[in-house]
C-alpha atoms as an extended CHARMM CRD file, in Angstrom:
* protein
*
        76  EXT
         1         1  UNK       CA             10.1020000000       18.0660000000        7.4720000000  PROA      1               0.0000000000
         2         2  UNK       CA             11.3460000000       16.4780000000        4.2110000000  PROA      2               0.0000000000
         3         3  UNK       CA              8.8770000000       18.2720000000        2.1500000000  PROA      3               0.0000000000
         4         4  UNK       CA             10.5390000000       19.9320000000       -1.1790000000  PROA      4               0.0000000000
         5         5  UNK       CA             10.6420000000       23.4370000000       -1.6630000000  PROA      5               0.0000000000
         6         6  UNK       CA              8.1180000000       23.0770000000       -4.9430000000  PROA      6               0.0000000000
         7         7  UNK       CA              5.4940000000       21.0590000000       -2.6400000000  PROA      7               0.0000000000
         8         8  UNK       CA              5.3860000000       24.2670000000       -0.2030000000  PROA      8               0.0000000000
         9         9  UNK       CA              4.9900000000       26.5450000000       -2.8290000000  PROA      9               0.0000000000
        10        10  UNK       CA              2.1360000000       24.5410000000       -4.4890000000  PROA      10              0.0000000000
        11        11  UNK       CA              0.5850000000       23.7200000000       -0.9220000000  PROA      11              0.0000000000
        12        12  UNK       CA              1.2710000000       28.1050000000       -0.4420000000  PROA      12              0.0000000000
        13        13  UNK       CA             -0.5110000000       28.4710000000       -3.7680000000  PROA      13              0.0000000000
        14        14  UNK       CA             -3.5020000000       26.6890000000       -3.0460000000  PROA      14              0.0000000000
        15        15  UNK       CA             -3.7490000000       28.0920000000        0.6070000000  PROA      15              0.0000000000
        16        16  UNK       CA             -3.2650000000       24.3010000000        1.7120000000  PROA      16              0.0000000000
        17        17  UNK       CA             -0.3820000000       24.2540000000        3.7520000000  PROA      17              0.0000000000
        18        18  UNK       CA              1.3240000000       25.4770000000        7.0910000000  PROA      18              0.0000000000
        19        19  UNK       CA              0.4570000000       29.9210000000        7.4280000000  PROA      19              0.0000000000
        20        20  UNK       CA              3.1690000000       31.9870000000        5.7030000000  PROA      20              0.0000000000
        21        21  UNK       CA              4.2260000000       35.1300000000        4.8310000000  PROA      21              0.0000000000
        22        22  UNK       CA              6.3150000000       37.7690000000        3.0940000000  PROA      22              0.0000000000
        23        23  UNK       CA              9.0790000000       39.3030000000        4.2540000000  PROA      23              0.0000000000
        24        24  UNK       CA             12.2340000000       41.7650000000        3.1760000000  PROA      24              0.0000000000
        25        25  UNK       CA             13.0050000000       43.6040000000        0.0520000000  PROA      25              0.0000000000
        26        26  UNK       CA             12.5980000000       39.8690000000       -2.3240000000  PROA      26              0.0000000000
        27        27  UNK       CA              9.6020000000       38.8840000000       -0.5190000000  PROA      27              0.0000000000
        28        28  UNK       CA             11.3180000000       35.7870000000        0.6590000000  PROA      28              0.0000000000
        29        29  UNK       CA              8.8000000000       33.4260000000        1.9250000000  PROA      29              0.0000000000
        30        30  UNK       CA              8.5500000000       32.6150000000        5.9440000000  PROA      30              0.0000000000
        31        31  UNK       CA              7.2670000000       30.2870000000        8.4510000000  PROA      31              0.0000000000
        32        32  UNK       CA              7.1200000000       31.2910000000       11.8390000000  PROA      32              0.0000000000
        33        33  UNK       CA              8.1290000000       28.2200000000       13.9990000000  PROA      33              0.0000000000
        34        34  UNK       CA              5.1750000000       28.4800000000       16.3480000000  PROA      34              0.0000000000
        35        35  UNK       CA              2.9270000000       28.4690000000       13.7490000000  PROA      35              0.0000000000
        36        36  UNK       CA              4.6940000000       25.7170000000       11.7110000000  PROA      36              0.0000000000
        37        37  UNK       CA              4.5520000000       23.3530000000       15.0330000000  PROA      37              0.0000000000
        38        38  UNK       CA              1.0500000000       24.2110000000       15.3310000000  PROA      38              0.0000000000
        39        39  UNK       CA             -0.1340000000       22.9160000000       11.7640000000  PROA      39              0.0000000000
        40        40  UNK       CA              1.8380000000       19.8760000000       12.1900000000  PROA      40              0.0000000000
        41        41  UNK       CA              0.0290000000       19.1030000000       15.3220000000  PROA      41              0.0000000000
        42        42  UNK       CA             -3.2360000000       19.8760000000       13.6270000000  PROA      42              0.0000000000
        43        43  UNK       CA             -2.2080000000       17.3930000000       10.6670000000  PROA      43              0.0000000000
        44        44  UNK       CA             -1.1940000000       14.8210000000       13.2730000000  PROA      44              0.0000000000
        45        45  UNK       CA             -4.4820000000       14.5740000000       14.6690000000  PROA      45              0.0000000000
        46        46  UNK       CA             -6.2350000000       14.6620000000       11.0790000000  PROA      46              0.0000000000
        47        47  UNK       CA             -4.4110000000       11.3720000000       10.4250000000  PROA      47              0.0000000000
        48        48  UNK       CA             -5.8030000000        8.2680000000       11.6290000000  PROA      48              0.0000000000
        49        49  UNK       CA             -2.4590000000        6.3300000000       12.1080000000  PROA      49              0.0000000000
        50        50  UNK       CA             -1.3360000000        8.8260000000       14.6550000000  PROA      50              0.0000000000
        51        51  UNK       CA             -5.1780000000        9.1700000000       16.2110000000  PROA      51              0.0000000000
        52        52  UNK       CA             -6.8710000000        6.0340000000       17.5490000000  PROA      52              0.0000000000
        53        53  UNK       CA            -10.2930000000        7.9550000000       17.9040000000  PROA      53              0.0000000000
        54        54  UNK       CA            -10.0980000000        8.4430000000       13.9350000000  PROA      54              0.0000000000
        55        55  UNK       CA             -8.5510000000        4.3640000000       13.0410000000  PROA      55              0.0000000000
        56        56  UNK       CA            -11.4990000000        2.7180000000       11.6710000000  PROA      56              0.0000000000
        57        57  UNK       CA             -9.7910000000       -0.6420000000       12.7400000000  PROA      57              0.0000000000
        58        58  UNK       CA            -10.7400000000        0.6680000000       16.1210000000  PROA      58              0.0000000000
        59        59  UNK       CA            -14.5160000000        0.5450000000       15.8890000000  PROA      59              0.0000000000
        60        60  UNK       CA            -16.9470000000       -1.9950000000       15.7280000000  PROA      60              0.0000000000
        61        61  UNK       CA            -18.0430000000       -3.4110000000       12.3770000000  PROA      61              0.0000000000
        62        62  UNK       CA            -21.4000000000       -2.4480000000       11.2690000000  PROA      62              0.0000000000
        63        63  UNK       CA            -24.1900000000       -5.0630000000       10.4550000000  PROA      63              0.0000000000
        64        64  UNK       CA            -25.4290000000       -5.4400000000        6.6470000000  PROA      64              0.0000000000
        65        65  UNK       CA            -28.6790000000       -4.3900000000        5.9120000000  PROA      65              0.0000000000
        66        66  UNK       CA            -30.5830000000       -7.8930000000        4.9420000000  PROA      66              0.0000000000
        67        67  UNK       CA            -32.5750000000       -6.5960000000        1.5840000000  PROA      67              0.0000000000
        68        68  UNK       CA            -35.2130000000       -8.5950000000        0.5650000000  PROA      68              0.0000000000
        69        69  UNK       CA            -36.1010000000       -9.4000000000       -3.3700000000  PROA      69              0.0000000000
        70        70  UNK       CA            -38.3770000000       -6.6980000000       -4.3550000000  PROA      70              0.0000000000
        71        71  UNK       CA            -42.6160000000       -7.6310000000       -4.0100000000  PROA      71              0.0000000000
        72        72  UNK       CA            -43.8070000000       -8.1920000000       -7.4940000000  PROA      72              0.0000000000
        73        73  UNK       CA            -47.1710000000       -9.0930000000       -6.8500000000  PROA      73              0.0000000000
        74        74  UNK       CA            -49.0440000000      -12.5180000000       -7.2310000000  PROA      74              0.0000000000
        75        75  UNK       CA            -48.5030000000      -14.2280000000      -10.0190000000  PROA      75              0.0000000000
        76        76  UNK       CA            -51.2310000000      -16.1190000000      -10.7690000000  PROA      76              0.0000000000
């Protein structure tokens, strides 16, 4: 994935990034594949370069509200 070894353990930390868990005598940290593949799908259709529903280049521009000047009264 390219993602350093501190990154996991801060995304691991703050329960951010792909499920893990401990395993073995040091409590070596694990991934199961399934899982991993999984997450990345999930952050692949968070992203709006990889999801054209979620590109807001895709949509329609929305129309300014006109606002008036405020009504202060006659003047007179």
């Amino acid at each position: 994935m390219g993602i350093s070894v501190n990154t996991l353990y801060v995304w691991r930390h703050r329960r951010q990034g792909p499920p893990s868990f401990r395993m073995g005598p040091g409590g070596r940290v694990m991934y199961r594949r399934d899982l991993l593949d999984a997450w990345l799908s999930e952050q692949q259709q968070a992203d709006s370069r990889s999801n054209p529903a979620l590109n807001p280049l895709n949509k329609a521009p929305r129309q300014r509200e006109r606002r008036g000047l405020p009504d202060l009264g006659k003047r007179g």
